[in-house]
N, C-alpha and C positions, 0 to 999 in steps of 0.2 A: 504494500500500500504506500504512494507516494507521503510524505512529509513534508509539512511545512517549513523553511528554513529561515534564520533571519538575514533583512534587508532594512536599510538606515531611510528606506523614501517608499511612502505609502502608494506607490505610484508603481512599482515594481511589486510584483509576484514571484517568491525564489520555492520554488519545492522541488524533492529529487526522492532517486528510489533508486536502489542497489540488489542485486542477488546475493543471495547469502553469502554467497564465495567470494563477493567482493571481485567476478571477473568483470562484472560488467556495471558501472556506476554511472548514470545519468541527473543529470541536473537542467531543467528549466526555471528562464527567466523570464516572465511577459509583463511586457509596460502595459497599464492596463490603460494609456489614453492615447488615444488613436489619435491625435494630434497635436502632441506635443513629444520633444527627445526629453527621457527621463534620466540621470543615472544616479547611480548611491553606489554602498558599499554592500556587498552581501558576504555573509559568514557561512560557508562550508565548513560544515561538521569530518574537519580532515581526522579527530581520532574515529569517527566513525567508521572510517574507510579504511584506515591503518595507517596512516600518512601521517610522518613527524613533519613537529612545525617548521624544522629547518630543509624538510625534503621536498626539491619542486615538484611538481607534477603537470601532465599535456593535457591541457582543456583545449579537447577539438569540436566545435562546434560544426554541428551536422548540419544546418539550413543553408551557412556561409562559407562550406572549409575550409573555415579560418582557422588557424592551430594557434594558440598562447600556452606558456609556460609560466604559471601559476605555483605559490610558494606563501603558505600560511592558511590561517583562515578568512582572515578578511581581504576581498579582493575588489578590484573597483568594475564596474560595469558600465555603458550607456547605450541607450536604445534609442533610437530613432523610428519612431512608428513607419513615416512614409517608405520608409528603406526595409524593415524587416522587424514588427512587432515582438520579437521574442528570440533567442536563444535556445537550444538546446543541444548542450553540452555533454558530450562524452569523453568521461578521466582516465586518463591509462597515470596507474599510480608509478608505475617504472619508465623512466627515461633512456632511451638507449645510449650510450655513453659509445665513443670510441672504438673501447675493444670489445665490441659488441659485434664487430661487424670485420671480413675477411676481407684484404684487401689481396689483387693478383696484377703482377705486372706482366 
C-alpha cells in the first residue's frame, strides 16, 4: 500500500511504495495545481529503504529519463505543471562505481 511521505509545500503530493525486498522502490510526486510550478523539499524515508544518510542513491524518473543522484533524506524538487504535472521516481539504492564495469582494449 502506497504511503504518504513528507513534503515542506502543501502544493506537492510525495507518497511511494516498495517490495519487501527493497528491489524495486518507487516514489511519486504531483503538484497538485495545474497552473502554477511548485517546489519544496520532500523527505524520503532512506532508513526505510536501507540507504545511509551519507550513501547516494539514482533517482531515475520514469515520465522524463531524467537520472539525478540523490544523497540524504531531504531533497529538493520542482514541478512545472505545463511541462509535466508529476514525477515518478525509480531508486536503485546501488551506484555503479568504476570497477563495476570490464573495460577491453
Amino acid at each position: 500500500m502506497p504511503r504518504i511521505q513528507e513534503s515542506d509545500n502543501d502544493n506537492l503530493i510525495f507518497y511511494g511504495k516498495a517490495t519487501e525486498d527493497l528491489s524495486n522502490i518507487i516514489l511519486v510526486i504531483v503538484n497538485l495545481d495545474p497552473f502554477h510550478t511548485h517546489s519544496g523539499w520532500v523527505k524520503v524515508p532512506i532508513h526505510k529503504f536501507g540507504i545511509e544518510p551519507n550513501q547516494p542513491y539514482l533517482v531515475h524518473d520514469l515520465l522524463g529519463d531524467d537520472k539525478y543522484i540523490w544523497q540524504g533524506e531531504r531533497n529538493y524538487v520542482e514541478i512545472n505543471s505545463h511541462i509535466c504535472p508529476a514525477y515518478i521516481f525509480r531508486i536503485r539504492r546501488r551506484l555503479k562505481k568504476e570497477g563495476d564495469f570490464d573495460y577491453f582494449m
